[in-house]
Structures are given as C-alpha cells and as structure tokens.
C-alpha positions in Angstrom: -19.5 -2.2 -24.1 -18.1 -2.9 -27.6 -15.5 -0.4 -26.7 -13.9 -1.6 -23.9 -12.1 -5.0 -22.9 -14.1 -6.7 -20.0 -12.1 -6.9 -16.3 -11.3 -9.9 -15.7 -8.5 -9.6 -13.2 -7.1 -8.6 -9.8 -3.7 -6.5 -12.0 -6.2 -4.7 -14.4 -8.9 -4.1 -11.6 -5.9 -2.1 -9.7 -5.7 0.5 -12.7 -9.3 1.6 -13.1 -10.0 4.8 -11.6 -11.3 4.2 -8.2 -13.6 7.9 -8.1 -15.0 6.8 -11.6 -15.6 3.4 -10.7 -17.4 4.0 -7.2 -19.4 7.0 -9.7 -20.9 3.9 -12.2 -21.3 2.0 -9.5 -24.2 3.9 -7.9 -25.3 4.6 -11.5 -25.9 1.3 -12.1 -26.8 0.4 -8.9 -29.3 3.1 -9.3 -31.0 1.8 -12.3 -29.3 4.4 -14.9 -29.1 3.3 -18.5 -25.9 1.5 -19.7 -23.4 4.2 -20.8 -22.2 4.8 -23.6 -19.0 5.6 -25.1 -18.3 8.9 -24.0 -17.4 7.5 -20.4 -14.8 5.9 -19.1 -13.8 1.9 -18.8 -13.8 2.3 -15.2 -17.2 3.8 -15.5 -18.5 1.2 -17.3 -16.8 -1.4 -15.1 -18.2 0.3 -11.8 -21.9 0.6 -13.6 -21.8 -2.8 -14.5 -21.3 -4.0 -11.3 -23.8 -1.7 -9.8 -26.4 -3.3 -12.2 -25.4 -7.1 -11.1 -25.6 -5.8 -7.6 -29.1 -4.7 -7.8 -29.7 -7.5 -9.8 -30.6 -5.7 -12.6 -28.8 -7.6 -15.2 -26.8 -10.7 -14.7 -23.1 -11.5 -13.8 -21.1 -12.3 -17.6 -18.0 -14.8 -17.2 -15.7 -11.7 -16.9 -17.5 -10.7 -14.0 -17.0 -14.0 -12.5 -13.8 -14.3 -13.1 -12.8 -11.0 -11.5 -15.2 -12.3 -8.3 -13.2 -15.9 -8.6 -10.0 -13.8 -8.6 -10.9 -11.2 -5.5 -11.9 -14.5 -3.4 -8.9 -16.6 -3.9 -7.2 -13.6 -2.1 -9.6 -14.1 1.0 -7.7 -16.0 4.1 -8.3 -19.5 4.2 -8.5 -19.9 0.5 
C-alpha cells in the first residue's frame, strides 16, 4: 500500500468510491492477494477491510482509528 495514504477518518472515508470499495471488500474478504497499484485507494481500502474481517490479516492503527471514529457517531456515545 506504499501508494496510498491509509483511511483514517469519517471526511476521507465519505470520498472513496463506494462500488470500488464494496468490490475489495469481497476480494479481501474472499482471500484474494493484496492488490497492487493498478487499483484504486478505495479498492485497497475496501480489500483491506475484507481481509481484517475474515481475519485474514490484522487491524493496523489507521484501521482503528477509522473503527474509533464510525463508533463515536453511534447513539449513546
């Protein structure tokens, strides 16, 4: 992921694209090798998450920030 800056909050979460995001996702949900650089940051993002998911790989303090960030928003917080 040299490439690409990690997401670490809510603002830069909401400008990935959703399709490509949902599309790494099941990728790396699915077990799929890491991509490289000819996909996108949401890609990555989404196949990342995919991977931590399915515990294939585990969560990096980016990822835990963004997952810090998403619950703060929950009711009751």
């Amino acid at each position: 992921m040299a490439e690409f800056n990690p997401v670490q909050t809510i603002e830069d979460f909401r400008t990935l694209d959703d399709a490509e995001v949902l599309e790494g996702y099941l990728g790396g949900f699915d077990g799929e090798a890491e991509p490289g650089n000819t996909r996108s940051r949401s890609y990555w993002h989404g196949w990342r998450n995919g991977s931590v998911d399915s515990a294939r790989c585990l969560p990096d303090l980016a990822h835990m920030a963004l997952a810090k960030a998403f619950s703060e928003l929950a009711p009751g917080h």
